[in-house]
Legacy VTK file of the C-alpha trace (Angstrom):
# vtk DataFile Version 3.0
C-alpha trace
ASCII
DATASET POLYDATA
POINTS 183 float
174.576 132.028 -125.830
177.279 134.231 -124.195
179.801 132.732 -122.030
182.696 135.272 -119.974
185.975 133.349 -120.628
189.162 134.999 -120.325
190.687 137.472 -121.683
194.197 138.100 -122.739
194.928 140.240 -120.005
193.671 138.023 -117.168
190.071 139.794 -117.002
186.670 138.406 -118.358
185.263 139.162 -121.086
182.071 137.959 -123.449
182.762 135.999 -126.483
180.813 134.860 -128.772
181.106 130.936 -129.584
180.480 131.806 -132.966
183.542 133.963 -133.076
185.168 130.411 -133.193
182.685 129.054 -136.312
185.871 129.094 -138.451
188.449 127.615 -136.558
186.217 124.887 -135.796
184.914 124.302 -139.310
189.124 124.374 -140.806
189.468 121.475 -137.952
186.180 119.243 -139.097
187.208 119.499 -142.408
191.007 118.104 -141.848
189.112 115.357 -139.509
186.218 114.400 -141.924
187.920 114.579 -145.258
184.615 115.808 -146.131
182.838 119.147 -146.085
179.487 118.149 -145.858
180.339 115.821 -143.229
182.671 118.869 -141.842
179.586 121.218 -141.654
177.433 118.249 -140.063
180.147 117.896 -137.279
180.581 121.787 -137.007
176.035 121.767 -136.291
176.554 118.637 -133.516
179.370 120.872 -131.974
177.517 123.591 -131.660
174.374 121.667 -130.472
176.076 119.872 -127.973
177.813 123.437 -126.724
174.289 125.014 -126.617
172.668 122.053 -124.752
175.817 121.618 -121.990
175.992 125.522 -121.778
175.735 124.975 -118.035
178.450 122.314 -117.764
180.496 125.560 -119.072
182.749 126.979 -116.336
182.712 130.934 -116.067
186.879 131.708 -116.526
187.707 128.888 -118.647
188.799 128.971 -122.404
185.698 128.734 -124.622
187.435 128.089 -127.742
189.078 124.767 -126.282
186.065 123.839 -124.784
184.355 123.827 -128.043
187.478 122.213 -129.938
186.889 119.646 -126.975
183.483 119.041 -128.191
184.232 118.727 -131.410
186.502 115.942 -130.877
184.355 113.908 -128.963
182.173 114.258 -131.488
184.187 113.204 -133.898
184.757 110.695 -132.218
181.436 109.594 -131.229
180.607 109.330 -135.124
183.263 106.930 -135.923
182.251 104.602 -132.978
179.102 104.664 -134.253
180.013 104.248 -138.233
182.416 101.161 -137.044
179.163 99.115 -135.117
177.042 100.713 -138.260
176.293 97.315 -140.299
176.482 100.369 -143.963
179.240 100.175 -145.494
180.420 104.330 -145.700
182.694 103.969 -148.492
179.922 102.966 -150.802
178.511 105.872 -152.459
175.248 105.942 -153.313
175.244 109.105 -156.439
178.733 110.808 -157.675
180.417 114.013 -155.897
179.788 117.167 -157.515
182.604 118.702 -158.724
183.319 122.358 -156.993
182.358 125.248 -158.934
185.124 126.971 -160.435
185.662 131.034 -160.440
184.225 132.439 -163.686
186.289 135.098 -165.345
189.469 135.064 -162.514
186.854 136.103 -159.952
188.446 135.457 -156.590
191.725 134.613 -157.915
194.739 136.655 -156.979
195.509 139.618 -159.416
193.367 136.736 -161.990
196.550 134.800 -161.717
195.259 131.464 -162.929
198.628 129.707 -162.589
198.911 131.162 -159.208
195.884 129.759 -157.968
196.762 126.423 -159.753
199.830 125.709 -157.782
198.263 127.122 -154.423
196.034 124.291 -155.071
198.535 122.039 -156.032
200.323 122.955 -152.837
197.555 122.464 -150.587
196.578 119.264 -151.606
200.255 117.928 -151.080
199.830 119.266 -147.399
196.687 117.669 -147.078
197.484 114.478 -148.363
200.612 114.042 -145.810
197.884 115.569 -142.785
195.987 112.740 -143.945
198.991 110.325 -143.446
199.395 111.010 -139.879
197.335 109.608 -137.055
194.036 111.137 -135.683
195.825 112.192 -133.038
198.795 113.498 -134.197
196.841 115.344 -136.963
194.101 116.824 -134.399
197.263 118.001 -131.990
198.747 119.941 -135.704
195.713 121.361 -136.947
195.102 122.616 -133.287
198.367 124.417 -133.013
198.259 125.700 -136.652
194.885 127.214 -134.894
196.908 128.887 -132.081
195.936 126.802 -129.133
198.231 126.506 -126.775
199.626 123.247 -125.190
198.269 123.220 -122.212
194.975 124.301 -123.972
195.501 121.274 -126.273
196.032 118.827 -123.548
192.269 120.041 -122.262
190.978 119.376 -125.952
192.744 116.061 -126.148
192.181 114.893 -122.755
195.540 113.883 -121.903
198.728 115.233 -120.471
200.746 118.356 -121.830
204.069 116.100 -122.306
201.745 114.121 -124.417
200.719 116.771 -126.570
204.221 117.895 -127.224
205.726 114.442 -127.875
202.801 114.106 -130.632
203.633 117.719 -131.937
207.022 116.893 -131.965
206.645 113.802 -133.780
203.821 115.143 -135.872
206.098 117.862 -137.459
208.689 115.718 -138.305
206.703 113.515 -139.966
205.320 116.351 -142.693
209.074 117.707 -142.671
209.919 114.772 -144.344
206.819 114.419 -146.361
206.940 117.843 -147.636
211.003 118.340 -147.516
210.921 119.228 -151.194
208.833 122.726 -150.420
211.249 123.641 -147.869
214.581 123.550 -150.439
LINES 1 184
183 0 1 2 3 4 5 6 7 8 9 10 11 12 13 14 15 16 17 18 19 20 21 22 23 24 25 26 27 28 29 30 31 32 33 34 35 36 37 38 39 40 41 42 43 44 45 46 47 48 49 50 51 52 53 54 55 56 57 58 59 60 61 62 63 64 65 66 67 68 69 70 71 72 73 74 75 76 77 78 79 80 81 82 83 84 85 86 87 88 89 90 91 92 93 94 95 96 97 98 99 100 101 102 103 104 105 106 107 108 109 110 111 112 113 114 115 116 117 118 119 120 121 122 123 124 125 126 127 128 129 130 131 132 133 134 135 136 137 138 139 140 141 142 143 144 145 146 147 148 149 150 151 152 153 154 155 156 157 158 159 160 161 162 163 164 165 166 167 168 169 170 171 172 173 174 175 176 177 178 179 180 181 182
């Protein structure tokens, strides 16, 4: 699928909706909690993009349109897991553990301690993400991904002052969660 959406400098140009694979898959992750569920959301995305590829408007920004579709897909999958009579919290076998690098490999210079409080680090940021609302955690993670405001209204489906009142809020919320990393 190639769609022309525009380019930095007012022209078309083709992009690829995979160049936005990443992006989308940082996003599902933060929403999900989960990565398996993260790559499952990632595949509807995608699915939904190729199937409504005419519903795509030649001009507009393909990488909201896609961050659009992820949402509502998100979305979608918690209507349905609140009317699902399966409980989602049980779980049926236990989470593997993620494989560790053998011998420093993909460390940093093999700095183990490094790569110990990087982890450390991220899961504090995670964990206060996790303690803001949907919204206000979808509106973060999509500026941390360099939409722009306006671009995030069109994902969120709401107005622009309504994205930066949530920003605003958001941010000040994880200042004071995460004040001690900013002494």
């Amino acid at each position: 699928m190639r769609l022309v959406t525009r380019a930095p400098g007012g022209g078309g140009a083709a992009d690829d909706p995979l160049d936005h694979l990443d992006a989308l898959h940082r996003l599902a992750r933060h929403l999900t909690a989960s990565p398996p569920d993260a790559e499952d959301l990632v595949q509807e995305t995608y699915a939904r993009a190729f199937r409504g590829a005419a519903g795509f408007r030649p001009g507009s920004d393909l990488r909201a349109w896609l961050f659009r579709i992820l949402r509502n897909a998100f979305l979608d999958a918690r209507r349905r897991e609140e009317r699902s009579p399966v409980d989602p919290s049980v779980e049926l076998a236990p989470a593997a553990e993620a494989p560790t690098a053998a011998g420093g490999e993909g460390l940093l210079r093999g700095d183990a301690e490094l790569e110990r409080l990087r982890r450390v680090v991220g899961e504090e940021i995670e964990a206060a993400l996790r303690t803001l609302s949907e919204d206000a955690r979808t509106v973060v993670l999509l500026d941390v991904e360099g939409l722009s405001e306006a671009e995030i209204a069109e994902v969120m489906d709401c107005p622009q002052g309504t994205v930066k009142s949530r920003l605003s809020r958001a941010r000040l919320a994880l200042r004071a969660r995460l004040a001690e990393y900013g002494r």
